[in-house]
PDB file of N, H, CA, C and O in Angstrom:
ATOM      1  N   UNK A   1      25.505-105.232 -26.237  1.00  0.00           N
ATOM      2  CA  UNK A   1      26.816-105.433 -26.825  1.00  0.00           C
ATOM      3  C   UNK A   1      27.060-104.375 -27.913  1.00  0.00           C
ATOM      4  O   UNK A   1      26.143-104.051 -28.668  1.00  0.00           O
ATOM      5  N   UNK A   2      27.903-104.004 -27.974  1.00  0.00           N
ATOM      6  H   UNK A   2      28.647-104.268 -27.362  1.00  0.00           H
ATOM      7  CA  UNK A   2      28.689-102.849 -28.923  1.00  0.00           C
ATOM      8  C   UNK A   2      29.373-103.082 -30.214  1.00  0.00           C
ATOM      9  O   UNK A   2      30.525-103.514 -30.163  1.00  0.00           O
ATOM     10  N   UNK A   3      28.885-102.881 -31.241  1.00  0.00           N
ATOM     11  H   UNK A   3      27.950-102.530 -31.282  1.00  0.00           H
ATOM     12  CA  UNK A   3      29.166-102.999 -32.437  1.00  0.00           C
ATOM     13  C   UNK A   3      30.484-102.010 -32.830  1.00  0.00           C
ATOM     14  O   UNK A   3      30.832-100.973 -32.266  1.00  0.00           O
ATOM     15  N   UNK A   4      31.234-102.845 -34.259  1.00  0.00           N
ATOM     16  H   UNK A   4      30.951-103.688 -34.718  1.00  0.00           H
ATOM     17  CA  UNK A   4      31.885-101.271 -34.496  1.00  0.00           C
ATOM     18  C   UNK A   4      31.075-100.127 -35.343  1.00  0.00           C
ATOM     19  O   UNK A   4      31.514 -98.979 -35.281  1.00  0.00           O
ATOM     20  N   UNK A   5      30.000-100.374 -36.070  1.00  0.00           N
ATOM     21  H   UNK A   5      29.643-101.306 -36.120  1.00  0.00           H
ATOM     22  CA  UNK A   5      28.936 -98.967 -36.244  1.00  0.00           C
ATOM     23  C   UNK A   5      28.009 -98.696 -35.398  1.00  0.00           C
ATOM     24  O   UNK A   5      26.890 -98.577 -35.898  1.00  0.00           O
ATOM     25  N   UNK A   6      28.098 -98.543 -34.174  1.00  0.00           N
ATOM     26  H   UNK A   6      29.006 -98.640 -33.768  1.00  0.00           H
ATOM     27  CA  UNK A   6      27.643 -97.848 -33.263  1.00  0.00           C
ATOM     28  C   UNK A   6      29.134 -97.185 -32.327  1.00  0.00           C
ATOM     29  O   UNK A   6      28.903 -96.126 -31.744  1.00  0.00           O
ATOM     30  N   UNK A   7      30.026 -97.534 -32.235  1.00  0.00           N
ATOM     31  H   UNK A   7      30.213 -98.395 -32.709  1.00  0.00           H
ATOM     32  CA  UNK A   7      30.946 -96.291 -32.302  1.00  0.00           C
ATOM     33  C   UNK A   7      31.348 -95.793 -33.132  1.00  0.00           C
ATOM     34  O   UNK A   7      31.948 -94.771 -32.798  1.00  0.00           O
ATOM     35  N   UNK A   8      31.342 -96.040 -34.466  1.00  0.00           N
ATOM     36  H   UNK A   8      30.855 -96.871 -34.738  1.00  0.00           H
ATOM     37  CA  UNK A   8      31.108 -94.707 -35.817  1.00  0.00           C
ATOM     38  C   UNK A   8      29.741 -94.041 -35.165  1.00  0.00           C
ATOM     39  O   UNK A   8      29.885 -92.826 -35.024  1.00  0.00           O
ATOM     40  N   UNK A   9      28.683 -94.443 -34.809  1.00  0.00           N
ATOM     41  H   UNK A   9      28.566 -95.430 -34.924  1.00  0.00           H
ATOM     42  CA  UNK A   9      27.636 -93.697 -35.067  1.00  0.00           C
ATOM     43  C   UNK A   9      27.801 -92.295 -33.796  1.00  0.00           C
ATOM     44  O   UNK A   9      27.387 -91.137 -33.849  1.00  0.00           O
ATOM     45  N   UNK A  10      28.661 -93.105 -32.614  1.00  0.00           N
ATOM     46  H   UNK A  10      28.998 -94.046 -32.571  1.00  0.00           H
ATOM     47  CA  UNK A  10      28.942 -92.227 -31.527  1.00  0.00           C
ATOM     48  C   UNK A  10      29.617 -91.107 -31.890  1.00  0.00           C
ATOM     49  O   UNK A  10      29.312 -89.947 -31.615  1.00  0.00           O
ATOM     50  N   UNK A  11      31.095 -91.726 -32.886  1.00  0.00           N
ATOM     51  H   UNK A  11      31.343 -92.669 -33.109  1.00  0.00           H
ATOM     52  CA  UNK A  11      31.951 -90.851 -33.103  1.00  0.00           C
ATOM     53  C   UNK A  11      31.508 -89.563 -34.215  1.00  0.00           C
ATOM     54  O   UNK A  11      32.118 -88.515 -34.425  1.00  0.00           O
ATOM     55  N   UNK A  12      30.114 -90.099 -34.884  1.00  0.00           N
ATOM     56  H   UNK A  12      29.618 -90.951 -34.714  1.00  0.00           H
ATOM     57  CA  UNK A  12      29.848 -89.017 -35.559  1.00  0.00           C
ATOM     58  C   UNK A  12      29.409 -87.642 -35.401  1.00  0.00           C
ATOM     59  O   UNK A  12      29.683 -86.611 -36.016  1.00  0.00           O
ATOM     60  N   UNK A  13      28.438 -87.976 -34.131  1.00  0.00           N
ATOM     61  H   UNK A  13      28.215 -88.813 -33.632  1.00  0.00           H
ATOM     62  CA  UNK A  13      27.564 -87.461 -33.270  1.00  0.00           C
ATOM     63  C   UNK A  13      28.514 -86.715 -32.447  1.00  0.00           C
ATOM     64  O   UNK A  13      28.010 -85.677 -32.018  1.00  0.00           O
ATOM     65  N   UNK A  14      29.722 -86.906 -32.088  1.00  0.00           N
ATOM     66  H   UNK A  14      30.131 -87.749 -32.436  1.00  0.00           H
ATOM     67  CA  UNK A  14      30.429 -86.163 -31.517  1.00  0.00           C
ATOM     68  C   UNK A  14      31.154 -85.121 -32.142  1.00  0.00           C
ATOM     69  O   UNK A  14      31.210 -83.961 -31.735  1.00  0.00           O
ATOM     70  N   UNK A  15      31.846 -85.699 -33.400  1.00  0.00           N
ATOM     71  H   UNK A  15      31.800 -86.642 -33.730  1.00  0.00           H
ATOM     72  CA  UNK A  15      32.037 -84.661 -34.241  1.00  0.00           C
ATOM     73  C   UNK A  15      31.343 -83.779 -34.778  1.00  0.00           C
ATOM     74  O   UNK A  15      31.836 -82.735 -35.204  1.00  0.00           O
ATOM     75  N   UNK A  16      30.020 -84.079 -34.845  1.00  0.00           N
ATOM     76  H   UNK A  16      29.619 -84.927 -34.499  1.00  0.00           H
ATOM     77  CA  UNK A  16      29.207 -82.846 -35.155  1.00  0.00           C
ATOM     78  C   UNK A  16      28.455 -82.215 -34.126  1.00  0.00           C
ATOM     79  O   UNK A  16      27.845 -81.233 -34.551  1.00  0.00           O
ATOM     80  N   UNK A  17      28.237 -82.524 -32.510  1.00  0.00           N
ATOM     81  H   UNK A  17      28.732 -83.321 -32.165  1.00  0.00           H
ATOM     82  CA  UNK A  17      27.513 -81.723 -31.848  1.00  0.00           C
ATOM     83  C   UNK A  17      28.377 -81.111 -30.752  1.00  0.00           C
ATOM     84  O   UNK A  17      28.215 -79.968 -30.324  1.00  0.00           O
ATOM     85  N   UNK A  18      29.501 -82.143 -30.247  1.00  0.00           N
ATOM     86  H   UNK A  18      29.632 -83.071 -30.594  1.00  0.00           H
ATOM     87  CA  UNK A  18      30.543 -81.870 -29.328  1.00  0.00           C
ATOM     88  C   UNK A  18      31.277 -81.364 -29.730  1.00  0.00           C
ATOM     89  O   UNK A  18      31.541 -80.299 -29.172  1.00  0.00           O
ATOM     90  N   UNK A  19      32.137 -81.770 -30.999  1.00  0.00           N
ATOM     91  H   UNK A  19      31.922 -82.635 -31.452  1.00  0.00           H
ATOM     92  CA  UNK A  19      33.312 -81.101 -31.419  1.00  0.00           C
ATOM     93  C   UNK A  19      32.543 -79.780 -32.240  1.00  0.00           C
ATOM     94  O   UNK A  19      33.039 -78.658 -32.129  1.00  0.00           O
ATOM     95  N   UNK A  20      31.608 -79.942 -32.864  1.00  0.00           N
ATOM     96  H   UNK A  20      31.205 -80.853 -32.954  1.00  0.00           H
ATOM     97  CA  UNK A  20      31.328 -78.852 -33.443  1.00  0.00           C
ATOM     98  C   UNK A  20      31.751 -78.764 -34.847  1.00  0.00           C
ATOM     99  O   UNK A  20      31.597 -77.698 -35.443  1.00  0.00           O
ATOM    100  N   UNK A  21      32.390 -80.019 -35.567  1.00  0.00           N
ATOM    101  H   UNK A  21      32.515 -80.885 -35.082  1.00  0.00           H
ATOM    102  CA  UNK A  21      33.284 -79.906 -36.969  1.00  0.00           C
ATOM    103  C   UNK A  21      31.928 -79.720 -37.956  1.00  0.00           C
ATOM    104  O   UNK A  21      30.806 -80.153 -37.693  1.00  0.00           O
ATOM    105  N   UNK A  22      32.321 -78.961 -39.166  1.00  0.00           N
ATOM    106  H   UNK A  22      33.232 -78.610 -39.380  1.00  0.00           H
ATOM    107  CA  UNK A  22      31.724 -78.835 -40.393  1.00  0.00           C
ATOM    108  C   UNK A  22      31.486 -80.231 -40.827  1.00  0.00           C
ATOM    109  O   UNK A  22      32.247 -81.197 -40.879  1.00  0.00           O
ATOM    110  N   UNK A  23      29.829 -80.044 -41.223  1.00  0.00           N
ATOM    111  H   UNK A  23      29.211 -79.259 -41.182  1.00  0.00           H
ATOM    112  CA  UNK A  23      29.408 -81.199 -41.406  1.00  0.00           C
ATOM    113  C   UNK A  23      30.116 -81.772 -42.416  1.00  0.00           C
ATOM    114  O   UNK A  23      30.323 -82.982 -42.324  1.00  0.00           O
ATOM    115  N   UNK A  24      30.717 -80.924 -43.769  1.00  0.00           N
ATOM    116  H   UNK A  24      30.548 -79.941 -43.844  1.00  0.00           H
ATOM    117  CA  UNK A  24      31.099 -81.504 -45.249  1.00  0.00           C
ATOM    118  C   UNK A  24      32.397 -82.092 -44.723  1.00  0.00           C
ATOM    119  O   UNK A  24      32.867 -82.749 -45.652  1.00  0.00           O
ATOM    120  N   UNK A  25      33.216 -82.162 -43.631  1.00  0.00           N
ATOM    121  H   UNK A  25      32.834 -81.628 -42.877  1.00  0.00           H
ATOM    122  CA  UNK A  25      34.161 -82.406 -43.161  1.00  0.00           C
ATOM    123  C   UNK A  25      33.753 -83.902 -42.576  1.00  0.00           C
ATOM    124  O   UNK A  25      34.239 -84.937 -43.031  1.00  0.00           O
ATOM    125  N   UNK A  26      32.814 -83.860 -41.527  1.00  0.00           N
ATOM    126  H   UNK A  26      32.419 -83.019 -41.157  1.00  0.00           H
ATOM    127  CA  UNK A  26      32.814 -85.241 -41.017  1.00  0.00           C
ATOM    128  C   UNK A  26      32.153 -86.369 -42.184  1.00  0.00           C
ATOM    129  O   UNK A  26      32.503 -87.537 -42.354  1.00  0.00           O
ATOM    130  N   UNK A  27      31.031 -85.555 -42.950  1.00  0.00           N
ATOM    131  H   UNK A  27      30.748 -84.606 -42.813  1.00  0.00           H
ATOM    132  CA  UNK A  27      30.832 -86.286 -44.923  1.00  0.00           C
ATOM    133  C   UNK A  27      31.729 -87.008 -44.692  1.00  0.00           C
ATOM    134  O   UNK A  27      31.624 -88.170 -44.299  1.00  0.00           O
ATOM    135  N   UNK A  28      33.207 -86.128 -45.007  1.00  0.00           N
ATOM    136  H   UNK A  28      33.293 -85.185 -45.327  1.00  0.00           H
ATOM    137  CA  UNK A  28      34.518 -86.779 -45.790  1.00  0.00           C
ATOM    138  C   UNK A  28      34.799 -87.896 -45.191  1.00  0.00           C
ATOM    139  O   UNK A  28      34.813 -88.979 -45.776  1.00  0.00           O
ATOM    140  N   UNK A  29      35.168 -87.660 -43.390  1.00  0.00           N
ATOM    141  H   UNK A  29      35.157 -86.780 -42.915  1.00  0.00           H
ATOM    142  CA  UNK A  29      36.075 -88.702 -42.714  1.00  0.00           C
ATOM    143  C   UNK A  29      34.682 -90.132 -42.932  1.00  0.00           C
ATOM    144  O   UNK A  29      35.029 -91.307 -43.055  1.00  0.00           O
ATOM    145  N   UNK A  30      33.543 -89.808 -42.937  1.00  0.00           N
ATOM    146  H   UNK A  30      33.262 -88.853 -42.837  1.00  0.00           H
ATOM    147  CA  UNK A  30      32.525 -90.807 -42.553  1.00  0.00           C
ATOM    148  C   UNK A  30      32.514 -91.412 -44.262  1.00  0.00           C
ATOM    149  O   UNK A  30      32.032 -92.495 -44.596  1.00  0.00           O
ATOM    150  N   UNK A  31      33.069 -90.563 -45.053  1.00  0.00           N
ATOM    151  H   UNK A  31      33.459 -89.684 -44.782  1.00  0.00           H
ATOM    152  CA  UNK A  31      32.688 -91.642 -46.398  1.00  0.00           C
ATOM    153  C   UNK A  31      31.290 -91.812 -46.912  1.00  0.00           C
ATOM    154  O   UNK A  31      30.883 -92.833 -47.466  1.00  0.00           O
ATOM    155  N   UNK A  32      30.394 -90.430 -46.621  1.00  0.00           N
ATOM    156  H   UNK A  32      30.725 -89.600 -46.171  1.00  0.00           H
ATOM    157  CA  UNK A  32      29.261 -89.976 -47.269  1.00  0.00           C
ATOM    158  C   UNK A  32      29.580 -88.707 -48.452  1.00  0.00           C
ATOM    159  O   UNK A  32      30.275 -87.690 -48.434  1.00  0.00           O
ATOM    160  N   UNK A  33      28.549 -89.450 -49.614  1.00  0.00           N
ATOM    161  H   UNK A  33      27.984 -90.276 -49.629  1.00  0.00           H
ATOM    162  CA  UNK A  33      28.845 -88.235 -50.438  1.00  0.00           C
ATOM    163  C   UNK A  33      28.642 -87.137 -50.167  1.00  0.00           C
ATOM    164  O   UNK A  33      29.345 -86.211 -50.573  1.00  0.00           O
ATOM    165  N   UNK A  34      27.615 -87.000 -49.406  1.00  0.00           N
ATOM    166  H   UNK A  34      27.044 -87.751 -49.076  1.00  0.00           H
ATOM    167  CA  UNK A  34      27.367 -85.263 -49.243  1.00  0.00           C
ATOM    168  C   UNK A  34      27.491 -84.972 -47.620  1.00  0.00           C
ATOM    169  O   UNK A  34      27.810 -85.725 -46.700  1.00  0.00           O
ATOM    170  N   UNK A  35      27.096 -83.519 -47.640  1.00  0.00           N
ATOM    171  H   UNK A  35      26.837 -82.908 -48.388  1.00  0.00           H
ATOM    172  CA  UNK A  35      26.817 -83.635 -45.805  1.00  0.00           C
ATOM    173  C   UNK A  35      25.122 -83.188 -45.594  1.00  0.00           C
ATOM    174  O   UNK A  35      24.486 -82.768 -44.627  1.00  0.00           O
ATOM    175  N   UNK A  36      24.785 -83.497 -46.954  1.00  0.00           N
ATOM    176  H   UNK A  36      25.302 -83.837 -47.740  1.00  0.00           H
ATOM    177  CA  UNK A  36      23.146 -83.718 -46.423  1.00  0.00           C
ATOM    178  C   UNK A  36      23.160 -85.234 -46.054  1.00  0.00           C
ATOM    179  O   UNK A  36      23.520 -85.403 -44.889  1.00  0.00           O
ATOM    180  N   UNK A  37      23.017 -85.795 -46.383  1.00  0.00           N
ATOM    181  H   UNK A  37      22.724 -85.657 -47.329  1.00  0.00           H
ATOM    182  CA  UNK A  37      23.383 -86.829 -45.682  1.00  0.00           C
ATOM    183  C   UNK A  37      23.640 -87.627 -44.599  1.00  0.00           C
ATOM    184  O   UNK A  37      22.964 -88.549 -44.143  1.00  0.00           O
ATOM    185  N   UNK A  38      24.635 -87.199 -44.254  1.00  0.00           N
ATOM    186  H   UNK A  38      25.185 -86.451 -44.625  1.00  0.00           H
ATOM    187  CA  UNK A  38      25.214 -86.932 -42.915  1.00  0.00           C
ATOM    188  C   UNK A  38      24.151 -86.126 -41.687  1.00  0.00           C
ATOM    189  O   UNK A  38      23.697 -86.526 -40.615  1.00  0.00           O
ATOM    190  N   UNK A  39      24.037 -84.905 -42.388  1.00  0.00           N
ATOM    191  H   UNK A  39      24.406 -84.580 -43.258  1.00  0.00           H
ATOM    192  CA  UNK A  39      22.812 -84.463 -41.408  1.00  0.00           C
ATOM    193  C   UNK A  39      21.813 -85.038 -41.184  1.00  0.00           C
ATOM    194  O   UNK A  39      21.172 -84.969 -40.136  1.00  0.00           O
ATOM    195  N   UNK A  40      21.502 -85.804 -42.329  1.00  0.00           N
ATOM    196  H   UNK A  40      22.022 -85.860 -43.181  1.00  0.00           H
ATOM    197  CA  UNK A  40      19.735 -86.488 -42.270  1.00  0.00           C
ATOM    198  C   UNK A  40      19.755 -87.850 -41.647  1.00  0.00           C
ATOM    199  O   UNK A  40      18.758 -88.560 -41.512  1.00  0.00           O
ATOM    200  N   UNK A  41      21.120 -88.190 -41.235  1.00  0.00           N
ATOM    201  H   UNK A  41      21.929 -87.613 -41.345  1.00  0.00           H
ATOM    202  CA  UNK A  41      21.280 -89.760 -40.762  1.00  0.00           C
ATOM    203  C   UNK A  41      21.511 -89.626 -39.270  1.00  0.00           C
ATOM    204  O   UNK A  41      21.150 -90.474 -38.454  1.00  0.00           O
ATOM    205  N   UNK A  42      22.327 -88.159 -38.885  1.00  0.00           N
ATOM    206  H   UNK A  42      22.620 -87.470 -39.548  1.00  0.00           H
ATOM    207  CA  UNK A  42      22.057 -87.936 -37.184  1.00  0.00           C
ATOM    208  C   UNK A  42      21.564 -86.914 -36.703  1.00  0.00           C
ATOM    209  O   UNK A  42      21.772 -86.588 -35.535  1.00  0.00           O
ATOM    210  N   UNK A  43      20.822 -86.228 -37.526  1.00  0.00           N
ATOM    211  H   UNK A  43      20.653 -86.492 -38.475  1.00  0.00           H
ATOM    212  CA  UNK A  43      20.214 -84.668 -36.938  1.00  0.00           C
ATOM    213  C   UNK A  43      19.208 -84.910 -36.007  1.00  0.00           C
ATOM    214  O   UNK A  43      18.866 -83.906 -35.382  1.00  0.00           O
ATOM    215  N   UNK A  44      18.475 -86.232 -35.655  1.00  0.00           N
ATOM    216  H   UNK A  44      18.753 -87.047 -36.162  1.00  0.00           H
ATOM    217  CA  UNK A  44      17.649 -86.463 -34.711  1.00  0.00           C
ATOM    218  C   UNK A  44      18.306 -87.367 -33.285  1.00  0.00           C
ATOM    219  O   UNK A  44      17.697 -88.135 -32.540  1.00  0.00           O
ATOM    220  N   UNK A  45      19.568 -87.001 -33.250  1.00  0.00           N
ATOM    221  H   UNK A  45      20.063 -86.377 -33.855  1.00  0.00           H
ATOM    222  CA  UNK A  45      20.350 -88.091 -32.488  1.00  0.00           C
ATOM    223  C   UNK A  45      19.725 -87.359 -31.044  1.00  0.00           C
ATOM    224  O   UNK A  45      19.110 -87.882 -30.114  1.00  0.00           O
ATOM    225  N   UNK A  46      20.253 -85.571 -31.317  1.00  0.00           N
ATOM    226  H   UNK A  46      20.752 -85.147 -32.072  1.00  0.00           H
ATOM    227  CA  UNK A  46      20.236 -85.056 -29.379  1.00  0.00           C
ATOM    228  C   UNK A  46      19.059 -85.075 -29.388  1.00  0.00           C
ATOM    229  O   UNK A  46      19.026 -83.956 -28.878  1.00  0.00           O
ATOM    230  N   UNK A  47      17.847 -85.358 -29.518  1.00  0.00           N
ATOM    231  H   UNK A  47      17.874 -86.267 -29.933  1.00  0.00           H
ATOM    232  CA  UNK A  47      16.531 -85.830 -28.463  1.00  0.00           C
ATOM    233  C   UNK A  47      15.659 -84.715 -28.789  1.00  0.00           C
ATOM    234  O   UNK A  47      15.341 -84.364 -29.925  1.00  0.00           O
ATOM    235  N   UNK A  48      15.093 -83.886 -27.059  1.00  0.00           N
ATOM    236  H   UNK A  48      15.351 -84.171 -26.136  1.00  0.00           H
ATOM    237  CA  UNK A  48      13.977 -82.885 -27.848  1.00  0.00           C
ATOM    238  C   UNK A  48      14.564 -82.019 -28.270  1.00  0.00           C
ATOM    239  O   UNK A  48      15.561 -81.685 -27.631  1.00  0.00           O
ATOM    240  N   UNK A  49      14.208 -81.221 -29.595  1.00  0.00           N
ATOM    241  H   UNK A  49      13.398 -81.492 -30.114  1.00  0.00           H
ATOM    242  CA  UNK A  49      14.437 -80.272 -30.488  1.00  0.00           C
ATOM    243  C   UNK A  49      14.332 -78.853 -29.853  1.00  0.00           C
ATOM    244  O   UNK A  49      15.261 -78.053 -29.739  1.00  0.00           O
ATOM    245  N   UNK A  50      12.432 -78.596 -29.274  1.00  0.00           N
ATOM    246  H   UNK A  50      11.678 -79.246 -29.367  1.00  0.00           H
ATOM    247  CA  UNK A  50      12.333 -77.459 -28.548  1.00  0.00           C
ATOM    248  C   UNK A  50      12.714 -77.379 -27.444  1.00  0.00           C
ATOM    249  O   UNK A  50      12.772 -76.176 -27.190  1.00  0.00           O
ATOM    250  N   UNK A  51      13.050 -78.010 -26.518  1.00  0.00           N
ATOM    251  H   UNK A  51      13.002 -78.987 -26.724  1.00  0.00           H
ATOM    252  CA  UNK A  51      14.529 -78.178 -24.947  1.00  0.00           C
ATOM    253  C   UNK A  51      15.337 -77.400 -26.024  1.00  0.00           C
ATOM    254  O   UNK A  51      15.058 -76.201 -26.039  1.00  0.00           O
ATOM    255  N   UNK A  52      16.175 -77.754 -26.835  1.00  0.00           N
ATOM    256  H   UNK A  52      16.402 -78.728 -26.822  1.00  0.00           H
ATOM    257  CA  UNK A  52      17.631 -77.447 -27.572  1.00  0.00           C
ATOM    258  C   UNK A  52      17.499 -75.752 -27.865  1.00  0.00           C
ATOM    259  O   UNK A  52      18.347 -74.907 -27.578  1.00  0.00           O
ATOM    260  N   UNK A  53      16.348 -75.557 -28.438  1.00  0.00           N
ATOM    261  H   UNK A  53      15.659 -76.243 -28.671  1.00  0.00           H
ATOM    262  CA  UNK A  53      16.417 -74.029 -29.011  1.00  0.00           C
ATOM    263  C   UNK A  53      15.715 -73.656 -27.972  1.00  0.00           C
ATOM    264  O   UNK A  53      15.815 -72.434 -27.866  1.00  0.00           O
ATOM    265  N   UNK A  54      15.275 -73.953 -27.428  1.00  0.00           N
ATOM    266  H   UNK A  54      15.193 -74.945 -27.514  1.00  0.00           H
ATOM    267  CA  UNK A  54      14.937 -73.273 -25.616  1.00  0.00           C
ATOM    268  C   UNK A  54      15.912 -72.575 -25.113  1.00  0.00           C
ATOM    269  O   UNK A  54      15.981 -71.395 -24.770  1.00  0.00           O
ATOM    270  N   UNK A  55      17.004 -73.832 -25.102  1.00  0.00           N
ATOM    271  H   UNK A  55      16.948 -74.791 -25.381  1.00  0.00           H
ATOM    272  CA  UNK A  55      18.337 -73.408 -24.599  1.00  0.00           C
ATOM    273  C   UNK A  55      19.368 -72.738 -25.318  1.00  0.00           C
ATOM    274  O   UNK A  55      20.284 -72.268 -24.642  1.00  0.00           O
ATOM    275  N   UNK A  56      19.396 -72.620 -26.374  1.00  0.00           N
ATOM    276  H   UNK A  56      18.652 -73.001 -26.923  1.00  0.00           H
ATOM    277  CA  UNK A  56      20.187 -71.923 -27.320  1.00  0.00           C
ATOM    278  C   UNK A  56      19.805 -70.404 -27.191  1.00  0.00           C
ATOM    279  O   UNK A  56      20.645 -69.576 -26.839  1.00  0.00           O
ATOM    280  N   UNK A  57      18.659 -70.108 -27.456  1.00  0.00           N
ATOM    281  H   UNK A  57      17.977 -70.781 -27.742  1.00  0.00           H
ATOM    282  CA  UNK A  57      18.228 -69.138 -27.584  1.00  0.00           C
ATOM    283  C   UNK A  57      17.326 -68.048 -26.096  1.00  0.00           C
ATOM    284  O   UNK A  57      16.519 -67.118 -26.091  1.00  0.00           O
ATOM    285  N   UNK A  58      17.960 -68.748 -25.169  1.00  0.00           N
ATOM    286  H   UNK A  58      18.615 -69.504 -25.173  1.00  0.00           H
ATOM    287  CA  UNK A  58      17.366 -68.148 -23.860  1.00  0.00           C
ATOM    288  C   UNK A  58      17.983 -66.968 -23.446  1.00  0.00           C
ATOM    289  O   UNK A  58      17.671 -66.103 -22.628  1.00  0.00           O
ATOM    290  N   UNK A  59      19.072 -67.155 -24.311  1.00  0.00           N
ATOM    291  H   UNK A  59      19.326 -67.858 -24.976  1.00  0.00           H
ATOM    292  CA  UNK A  59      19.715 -65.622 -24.133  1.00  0.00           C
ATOM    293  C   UNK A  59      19.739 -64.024 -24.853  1.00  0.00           C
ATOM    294  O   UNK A  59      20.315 -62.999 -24.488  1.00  0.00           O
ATOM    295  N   UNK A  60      18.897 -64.292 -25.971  1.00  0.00           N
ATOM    296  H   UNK A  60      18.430 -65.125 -26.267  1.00  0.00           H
ATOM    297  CA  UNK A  60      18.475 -63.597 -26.782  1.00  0.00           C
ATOM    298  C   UNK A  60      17.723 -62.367 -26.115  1.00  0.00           C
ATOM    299  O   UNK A  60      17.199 -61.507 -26.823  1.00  0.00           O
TER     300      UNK A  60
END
């Protein structure tokens, strides 16, 4: 069953990996003081880390 902070938690995660918005921006809309914060509450959301910069950086 689906809470309403687990679609904040979706919608955050989207704004910062899908949409791509500045973290101090989604801070604001999410009502965290900072955007450390913010980073440190979903920076482990997308899964494996080295997959990610695997893929980021395969083109280098």
């Amino acid at each position: 069953m689906w809470h309403p902070h687990d679609l904040r938690h979706v919608a955050a995660c989207w704004m910062l990996f899908d949409g791509g918005l500045d973290p101090a921006v989604v801070a604001t809309l999410l009502g965290h003081a900072n955007a450390a914060f913010t980073l440190s509450r979903y920076v482990g959301v997308r899964g494996d880390l080295s997959a990610t910069v695997t893929a980021a950086t395969e083109d280098w």
